[in-house]
C-alpha positions in Angstrom: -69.5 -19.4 101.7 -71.3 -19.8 98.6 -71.2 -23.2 96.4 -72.8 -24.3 93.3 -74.2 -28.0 93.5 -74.4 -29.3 90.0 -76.7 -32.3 89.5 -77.2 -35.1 86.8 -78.3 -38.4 86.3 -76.6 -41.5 87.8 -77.1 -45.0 87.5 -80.5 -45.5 88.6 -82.0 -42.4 86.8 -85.0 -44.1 84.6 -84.8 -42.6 80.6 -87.9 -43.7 80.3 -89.5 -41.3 83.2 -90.3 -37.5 82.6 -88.0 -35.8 85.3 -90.2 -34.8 88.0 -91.6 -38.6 88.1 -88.3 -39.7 88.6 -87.9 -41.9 92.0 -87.3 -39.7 95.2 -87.8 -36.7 93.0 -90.9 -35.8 95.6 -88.5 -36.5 98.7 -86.2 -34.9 96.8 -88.2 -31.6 96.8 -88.8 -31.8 100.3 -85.2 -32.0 101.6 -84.4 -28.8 99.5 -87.4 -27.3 100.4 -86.5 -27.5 104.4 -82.8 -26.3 103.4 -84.3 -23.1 101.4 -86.8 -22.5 104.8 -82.9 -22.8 106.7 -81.8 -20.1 104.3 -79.1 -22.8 103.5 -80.6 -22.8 99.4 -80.3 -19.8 98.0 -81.5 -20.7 94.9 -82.5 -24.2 93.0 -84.1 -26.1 90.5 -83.9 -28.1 86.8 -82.0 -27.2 84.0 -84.6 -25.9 80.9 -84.2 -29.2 78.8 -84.5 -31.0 82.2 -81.1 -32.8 81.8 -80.3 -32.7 85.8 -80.1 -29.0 87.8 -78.2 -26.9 90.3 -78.6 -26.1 93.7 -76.6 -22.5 94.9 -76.1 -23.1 98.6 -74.2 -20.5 102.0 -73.0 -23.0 104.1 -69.3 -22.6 106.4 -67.2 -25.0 104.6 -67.2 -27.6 102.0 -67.3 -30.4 104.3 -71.2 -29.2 105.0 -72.2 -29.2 101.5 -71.2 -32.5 100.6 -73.1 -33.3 104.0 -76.0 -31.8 102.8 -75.8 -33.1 98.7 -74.7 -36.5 100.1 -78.3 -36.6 102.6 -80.5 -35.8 98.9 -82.8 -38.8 98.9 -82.1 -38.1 95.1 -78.1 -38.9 95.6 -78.5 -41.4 98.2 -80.5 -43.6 95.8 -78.4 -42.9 92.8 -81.0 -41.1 90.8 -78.7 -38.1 91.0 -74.8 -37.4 90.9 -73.1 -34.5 91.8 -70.6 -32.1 91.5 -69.7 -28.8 93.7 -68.1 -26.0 92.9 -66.9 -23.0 95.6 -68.7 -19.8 94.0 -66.0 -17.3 94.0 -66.5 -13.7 94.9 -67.7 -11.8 92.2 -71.1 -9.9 91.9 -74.2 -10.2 93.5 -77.3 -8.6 93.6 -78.3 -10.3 97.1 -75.4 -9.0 99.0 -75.3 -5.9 96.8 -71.6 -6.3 95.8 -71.4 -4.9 92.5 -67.3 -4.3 91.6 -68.1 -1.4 89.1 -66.2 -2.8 86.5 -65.0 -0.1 83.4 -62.4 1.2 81.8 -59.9 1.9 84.9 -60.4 -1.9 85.3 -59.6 -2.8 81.3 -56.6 -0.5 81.8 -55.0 -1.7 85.0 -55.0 -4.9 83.0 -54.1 -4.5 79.9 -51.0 -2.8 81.4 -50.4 -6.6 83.8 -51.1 -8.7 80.5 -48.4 -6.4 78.7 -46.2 -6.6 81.2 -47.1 -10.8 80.9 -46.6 -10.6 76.9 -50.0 -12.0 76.5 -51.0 -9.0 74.5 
C-alpha cells in the first residue's frame, strides 16, 4: 500500500539553522536513503520554501510506516513531526494506472449528483 509521510518541525527544530543543517538532518538522509535502496521510498524530499517535506512510501500496512517514520533519527529527536496519510488509488504513472477519465465519467456523475440534488 502506498502512504504519504508528511513532515514538519517539532520542538527541537532550531529557527535559527538553514534546513539541511538542522540536527540529525545527515542521519536523517541516511535512513531514507537505505529505505529508497529497499524500494520502500518511492519518492522524498523538502518542501520548495523548505518548511518540512514528504516522504511517499509501499509498505503492507500502516502499522509499518509508523515503524518506519517513528525510527527517523529526525522524529526520534524531535526535529521532525509527522503525519501519514493512506494514498488512495487513483493514477500513477509508476504502475501505469491511468483511469481515462472524460466525458462518460462527467456523465455517469452528473446523473448520481442529480439523483443526490447536489446539482
Amino acid at each position: 500500500m502506498r502512504f504519504l509521510v508528511l513532515l514538519k518541525p517539532a520542538v527541537n527544530w532550531r529557527e535559527d539553522v538553514h534546513f539541511h543543517n538542522q540536527p540529525f538532518m545527515p542521519e536523517h538522509a541516511v535512513y531514507i536513503q537505505e529505505h529508497y535502496n529497499k524500494d520502500e521510498v518511492v519518492l522524498a524530499g523538502p518542501f520548495e520554501d523548505l518548511t518540512g517535506g514528504a516522504i511517499v512510501v509501499d509498505f503492507e500496512g500502516k502499522d509499518e510506516v509508523i515503524n518506519f517514520i517513528e525510527n527517523d533519527p529526525t522524529v526520534m529527536n524531535g526535529i521532525f513531526t509527522y503525519e501519514v496519510k493512506r494514498w488512495g488509488e487513483g493514477m500513477s504513472k509508476f504502475e501505469d494506472k491511468n483511469p481515462n477519465f472524460g466525458q462518460d465519467y462527467l456523465d455517469l456523475k452528473h446523473k448520481r449528483q442529480k439523483e443526490l440534488g447536489i446539482i
